[in-house]
C-alpha positions as CSV (number, residue, x, y, z in Angstrom):
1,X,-62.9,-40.5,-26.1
2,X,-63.0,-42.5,-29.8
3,X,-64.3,-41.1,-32.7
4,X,-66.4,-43.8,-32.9
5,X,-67.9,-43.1,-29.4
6,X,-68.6,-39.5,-30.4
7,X,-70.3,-40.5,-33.5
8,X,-72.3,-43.1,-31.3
9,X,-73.2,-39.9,-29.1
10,X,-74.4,-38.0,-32.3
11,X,-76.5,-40.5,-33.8
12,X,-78.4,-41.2,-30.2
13,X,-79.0,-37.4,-30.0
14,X,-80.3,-37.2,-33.7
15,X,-82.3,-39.9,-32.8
16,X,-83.9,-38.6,-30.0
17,X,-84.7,-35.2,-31.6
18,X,-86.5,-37.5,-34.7
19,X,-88.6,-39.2,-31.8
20,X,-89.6,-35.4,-30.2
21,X,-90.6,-33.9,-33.4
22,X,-92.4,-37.6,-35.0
23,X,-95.8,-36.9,-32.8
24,X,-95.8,-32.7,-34.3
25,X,-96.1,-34.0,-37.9
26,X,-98.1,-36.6,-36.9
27,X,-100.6,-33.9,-35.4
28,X,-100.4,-31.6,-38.3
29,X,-101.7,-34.8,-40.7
30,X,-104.3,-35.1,-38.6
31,X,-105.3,-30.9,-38.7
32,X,-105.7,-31.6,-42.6
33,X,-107.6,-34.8,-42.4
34,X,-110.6,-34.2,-45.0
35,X,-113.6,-35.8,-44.7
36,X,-114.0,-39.4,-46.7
37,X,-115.6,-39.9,-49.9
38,X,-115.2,-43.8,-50.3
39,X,-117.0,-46.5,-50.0
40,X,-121.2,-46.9,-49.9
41,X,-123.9,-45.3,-48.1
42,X,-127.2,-45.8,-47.7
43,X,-129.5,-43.2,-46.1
44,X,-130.6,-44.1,-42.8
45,X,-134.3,-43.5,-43.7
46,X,-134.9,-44.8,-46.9
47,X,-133.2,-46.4,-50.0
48,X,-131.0,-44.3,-51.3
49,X,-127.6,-45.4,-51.8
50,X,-124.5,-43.3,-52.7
51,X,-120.7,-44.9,-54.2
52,X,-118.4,-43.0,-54.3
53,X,-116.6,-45.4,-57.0
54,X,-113.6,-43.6,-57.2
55,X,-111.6,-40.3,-56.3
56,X,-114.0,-38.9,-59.4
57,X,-117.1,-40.7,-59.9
58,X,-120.3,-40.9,-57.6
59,X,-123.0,-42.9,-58.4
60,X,-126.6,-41.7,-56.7
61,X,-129.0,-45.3,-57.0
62,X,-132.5,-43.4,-56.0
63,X,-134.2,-46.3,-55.1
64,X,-131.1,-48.8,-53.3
65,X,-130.4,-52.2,-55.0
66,X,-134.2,-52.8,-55.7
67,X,-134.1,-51.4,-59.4
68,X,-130.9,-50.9,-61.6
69,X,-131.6,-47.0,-61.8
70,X,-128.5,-44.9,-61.0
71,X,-127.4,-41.3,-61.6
72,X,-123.8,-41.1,-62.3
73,X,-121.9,-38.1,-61.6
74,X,-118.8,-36.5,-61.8
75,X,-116.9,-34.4,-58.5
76,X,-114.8,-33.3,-56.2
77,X,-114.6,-32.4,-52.9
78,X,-113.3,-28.9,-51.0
79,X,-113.3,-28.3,-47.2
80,X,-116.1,-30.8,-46.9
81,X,-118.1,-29.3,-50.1
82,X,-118.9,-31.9,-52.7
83,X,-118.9,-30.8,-56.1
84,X,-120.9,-32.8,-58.7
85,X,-122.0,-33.2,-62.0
86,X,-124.4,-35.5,-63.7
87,X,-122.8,-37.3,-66.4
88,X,-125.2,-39.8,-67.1
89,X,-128.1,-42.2,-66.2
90,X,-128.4,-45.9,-65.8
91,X,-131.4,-48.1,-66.2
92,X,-134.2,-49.4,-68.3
93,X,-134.9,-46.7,-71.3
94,X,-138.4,-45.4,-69.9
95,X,-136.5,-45.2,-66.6
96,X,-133.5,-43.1,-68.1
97,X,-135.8,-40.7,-69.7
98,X,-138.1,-40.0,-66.7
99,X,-134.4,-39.3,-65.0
100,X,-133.2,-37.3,-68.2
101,X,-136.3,-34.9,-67.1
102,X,-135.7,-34.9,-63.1
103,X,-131.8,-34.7,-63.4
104,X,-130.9,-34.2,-66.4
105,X,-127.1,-34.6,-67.7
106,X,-125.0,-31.7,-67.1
107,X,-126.7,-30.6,-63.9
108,X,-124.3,-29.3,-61.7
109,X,-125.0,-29.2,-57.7
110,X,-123.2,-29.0,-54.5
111,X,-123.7,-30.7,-51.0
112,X,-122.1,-30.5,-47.8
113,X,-120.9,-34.1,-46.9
114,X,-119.6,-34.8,-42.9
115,X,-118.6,-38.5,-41.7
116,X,-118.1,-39.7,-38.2
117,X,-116.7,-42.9,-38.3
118,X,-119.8,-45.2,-39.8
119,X,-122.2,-42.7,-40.1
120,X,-122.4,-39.3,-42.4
121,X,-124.8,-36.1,-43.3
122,X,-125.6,-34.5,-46.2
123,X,-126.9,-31.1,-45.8
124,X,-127.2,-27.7,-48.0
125,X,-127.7,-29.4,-51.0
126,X,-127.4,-26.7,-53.4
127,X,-127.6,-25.9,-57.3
128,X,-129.9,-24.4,-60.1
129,X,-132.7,-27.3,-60.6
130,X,-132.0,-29.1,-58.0
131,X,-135.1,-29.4,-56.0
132,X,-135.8,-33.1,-56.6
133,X,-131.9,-33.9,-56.1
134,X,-132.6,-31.7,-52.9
135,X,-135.2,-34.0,-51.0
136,X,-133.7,-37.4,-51.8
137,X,-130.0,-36.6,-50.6
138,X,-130.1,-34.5,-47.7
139,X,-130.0,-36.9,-44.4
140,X,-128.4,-39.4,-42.6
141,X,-126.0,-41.7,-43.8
142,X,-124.7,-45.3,-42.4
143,X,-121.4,-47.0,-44.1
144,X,-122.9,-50.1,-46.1
């Protein structure tokens, strides 16, 4: 037998052992999959639409693209716990300040956030104030 052949031999058997153990990682990604906070969402019953703009910034638009009123916010997300943090407001200046009184900046709250496939929930809204915040976001979400 060549050396060649034997190193031939090795390489199939390395091979092989790669192609056993590919599908165990592959399974242990999906154990840690966390749920998504991309794209836009727009509650299933009304006009509310969250973007999540980026891995940091969500922006809350109370009313959907009717008005150019937005809440922005700042967060992160934990075993399927969103973290926010109003950072500022968007909109026409009467408009700001009635949202300067409901959620003002610096607010902190924290919701629940679940996704299966095109659709999402937002439950247990949660945070000092928050009331208001409360009753517009909890629900059903569809991917926009």
């Amino acid at each position: 037998m060549s050396l060649s052949h034997l190193y031939d031999r090795r390489l199939f058997l390395a091979g092989g052992v790669l192609a056993l153990l590919a599908p165990l990682v592959v399974a242990d990604d999906k154990k840690d999959a966390k749920p998504t906070t991309a794209g836009t969402w727009k509650k299933a019953d009304g006009n509310l639409i969250l973007e999540f703009v980026d891995k940091e910034t969500l922006k809350v638009q109370p009313h959907g693209d009717k008005e150019n009123i937005a809440i922005e916010c700042s967060y992160s997300v934990k075993d399927g716990v969103v973290k926010a943090k109003i950072t500022g407001h968007e909109g026409k200046d009467e408009i700001k300040k009635k949202l300067k009184e409901v959620a003002p900046v610096g607010t902190e709250f924290t919701f629940k956030w679940a996704v299966d496939g095109d659709k999402a929930t937002i439950d247990e809204v949660d945070g000092k104030n928050v009331d208001a915040l409360k009753s517009h976001l909890e629900g059903k979400f569809e991917k926009k």
